[in-house]
Wavefront OBJ file of the C-alpha trace (Angstrom):
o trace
v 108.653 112.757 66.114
v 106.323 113.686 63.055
v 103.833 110.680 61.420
v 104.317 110.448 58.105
v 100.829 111.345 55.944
v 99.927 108.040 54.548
v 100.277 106.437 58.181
v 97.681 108.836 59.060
v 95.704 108.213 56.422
v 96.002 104.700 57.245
v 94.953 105.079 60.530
v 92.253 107.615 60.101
v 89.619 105.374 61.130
v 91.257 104.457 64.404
v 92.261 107.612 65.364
v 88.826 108.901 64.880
v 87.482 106.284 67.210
v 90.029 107.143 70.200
v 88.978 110.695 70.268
v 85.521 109.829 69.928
v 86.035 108.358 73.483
v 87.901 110.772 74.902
v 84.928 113.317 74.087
v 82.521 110.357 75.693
v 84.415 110.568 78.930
v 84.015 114.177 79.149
v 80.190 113.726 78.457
v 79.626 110.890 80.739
v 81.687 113.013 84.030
v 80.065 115.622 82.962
v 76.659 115.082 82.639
v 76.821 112.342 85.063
v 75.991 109.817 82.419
v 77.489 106.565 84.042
v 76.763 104.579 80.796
v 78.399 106.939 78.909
v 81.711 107.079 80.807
v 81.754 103.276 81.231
v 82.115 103.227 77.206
v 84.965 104.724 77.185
v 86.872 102.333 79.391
v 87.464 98.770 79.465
v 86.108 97.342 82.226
v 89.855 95.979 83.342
v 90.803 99.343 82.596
v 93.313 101.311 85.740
v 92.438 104.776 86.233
v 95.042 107.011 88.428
v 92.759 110.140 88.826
v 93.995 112.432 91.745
v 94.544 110.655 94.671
v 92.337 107.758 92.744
v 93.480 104.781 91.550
v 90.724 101.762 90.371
v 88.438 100.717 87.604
v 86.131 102.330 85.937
v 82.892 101.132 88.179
v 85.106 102.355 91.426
v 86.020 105.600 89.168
v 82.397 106.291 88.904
v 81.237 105.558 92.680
v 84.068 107.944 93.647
v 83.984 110.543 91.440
v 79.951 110.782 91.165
v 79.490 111.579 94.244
v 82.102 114.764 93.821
v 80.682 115.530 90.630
v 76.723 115.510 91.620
v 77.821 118.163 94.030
v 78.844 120.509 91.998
v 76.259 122.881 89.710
v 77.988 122.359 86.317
v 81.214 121.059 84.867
v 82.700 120.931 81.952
v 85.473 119.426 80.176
v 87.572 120.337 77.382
v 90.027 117.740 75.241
v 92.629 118.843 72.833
v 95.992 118.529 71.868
v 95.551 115.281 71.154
v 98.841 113.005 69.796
v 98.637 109.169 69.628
v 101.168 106.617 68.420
v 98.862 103.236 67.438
v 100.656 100.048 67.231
v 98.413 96.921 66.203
v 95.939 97.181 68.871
v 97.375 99.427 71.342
v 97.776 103.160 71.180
v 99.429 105.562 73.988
v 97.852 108.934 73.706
v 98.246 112.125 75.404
v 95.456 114.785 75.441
v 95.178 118.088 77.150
v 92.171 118.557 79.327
v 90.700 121.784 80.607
v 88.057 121.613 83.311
v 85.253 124.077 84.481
v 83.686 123.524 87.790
v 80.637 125.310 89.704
v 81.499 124.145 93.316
v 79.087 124.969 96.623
v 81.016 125.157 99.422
v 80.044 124.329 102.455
v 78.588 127.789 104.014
v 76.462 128.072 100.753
v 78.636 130.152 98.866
v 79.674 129.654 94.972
v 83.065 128.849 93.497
v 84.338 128.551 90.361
v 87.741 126.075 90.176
v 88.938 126.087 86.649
v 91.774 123.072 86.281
v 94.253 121.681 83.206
v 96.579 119.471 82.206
v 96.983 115.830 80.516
v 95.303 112.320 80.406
v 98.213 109.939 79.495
v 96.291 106.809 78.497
v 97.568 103.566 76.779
v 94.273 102.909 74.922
v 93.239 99.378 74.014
v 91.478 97.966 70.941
v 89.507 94.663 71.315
v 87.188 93.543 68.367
v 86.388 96.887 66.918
v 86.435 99.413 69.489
v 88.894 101.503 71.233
v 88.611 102.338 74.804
v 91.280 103.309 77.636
v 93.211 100.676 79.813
v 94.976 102.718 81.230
v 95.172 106.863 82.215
v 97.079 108.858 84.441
v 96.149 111.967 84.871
v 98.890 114.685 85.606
v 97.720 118.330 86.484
v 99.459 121.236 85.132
v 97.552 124.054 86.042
v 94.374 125.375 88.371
v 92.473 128.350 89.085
v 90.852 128.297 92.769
v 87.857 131.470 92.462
v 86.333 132.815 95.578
v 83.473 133.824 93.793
v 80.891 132.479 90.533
v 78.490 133.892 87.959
v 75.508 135.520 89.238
v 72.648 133.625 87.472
v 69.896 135.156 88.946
v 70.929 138.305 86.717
v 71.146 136.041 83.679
v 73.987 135.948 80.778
v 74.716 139.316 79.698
v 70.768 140.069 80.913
v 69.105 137.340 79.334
v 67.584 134.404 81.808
v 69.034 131.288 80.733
v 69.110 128.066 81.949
v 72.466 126.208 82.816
v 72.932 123.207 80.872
v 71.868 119.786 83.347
v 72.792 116.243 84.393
v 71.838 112.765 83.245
v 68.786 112.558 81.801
v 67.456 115.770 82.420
v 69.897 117.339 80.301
v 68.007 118.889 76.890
v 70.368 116.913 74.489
v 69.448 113.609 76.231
v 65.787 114.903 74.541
v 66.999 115.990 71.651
v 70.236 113.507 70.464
v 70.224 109.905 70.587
v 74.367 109.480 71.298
v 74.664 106.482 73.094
l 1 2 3 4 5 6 7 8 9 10 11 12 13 14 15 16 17 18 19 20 21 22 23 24 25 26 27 28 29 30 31 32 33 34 35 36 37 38 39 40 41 42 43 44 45 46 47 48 49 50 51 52 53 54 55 56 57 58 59 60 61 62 63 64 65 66 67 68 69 70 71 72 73 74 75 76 77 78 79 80 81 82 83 84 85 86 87 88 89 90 91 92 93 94 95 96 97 98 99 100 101 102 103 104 105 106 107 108 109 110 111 112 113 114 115 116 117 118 119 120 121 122 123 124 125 126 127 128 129 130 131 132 133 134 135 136 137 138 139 140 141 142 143 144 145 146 147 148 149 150 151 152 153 154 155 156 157 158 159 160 161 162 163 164 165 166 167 168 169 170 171 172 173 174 175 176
């Protein structure tokens, strides 16, 4: 199946908008912004999220909890195809995750995981969020081990990026 240019063109706009909340779910899980992540779904939405399956307010109060445990995570979209029809669009993107996990005798483990949100996204007034999204895992990397930062990046002493609102772009960006 190919989309012919001026349907693209067409739907510019839209598409725009449907990526622009994929990338706001990876922001709000990330960062633990629960404000964030509630944007991107309608609040009648039905997320199927490993092993999960509820709205987004029970999405957040179980996934928070799994999250805030963790040092950092980070999620990648791409790959992104959509077919929009009126008001409705069914989209496919590829995720790739990156997570710091403690375990529980204090040791540090990186679990790298990747695959595909398949979401029938809704548009009501003029904004597109997600009704619906399964989530289908294709891939993961289980490490024993993690980055040493107390030796710093290549030598230099960096911070790790942070959480909800201690974050520095929740200082520096107004993206809400």
């Amino acid at each position: 199946m190919t989309t012919p240019t001026s349907q693209i063109l067409n739907e510019l706009a839209d598409r725009e908008a449907i990526k622009e909340c994929l990338y706001r779910y990876s922001r709000g899980v990330d960062r633990l912004d629960a404000d964030m992540l509630r944007s991107a779904y309608w609040p009648d939405c039905v997320d199927e999220h490993m092993g999960f399956e509820g709205n987004a307010e029970e999405f957040i109060a179980w996934a928070f909890p799994v999250m805030g445990s963790m040092d950092q995570a980070q999620h990648f979209i791409s790959n992104v195809l959509m077919a929009i029809n009126g008001d409705k669009a069914d989209v496919e993107s590829y995720f790739y995750g990156f997570h710091r996990i403690n375990t529980p005798d204090g040791q540090k483990n990186d679990v790298i995981g990747a695959g595909r949100y398949v979401d029938n996204f809704e548009k009501r007034g003029d904004e597109w969020r997600i009704m619906r999204r399964l989530v289908v895992t294709d891939w993961f990397r289980h490490y024993s081990d993690s980055a040493d930062w107390s030796q710093g990046m290549l030598g230099i002493m960096i911070e790790p990026g942070g959480r909800y609102p201690n974050d520095e772009s929740y200082k520096r960006l107004k993206l809400a």
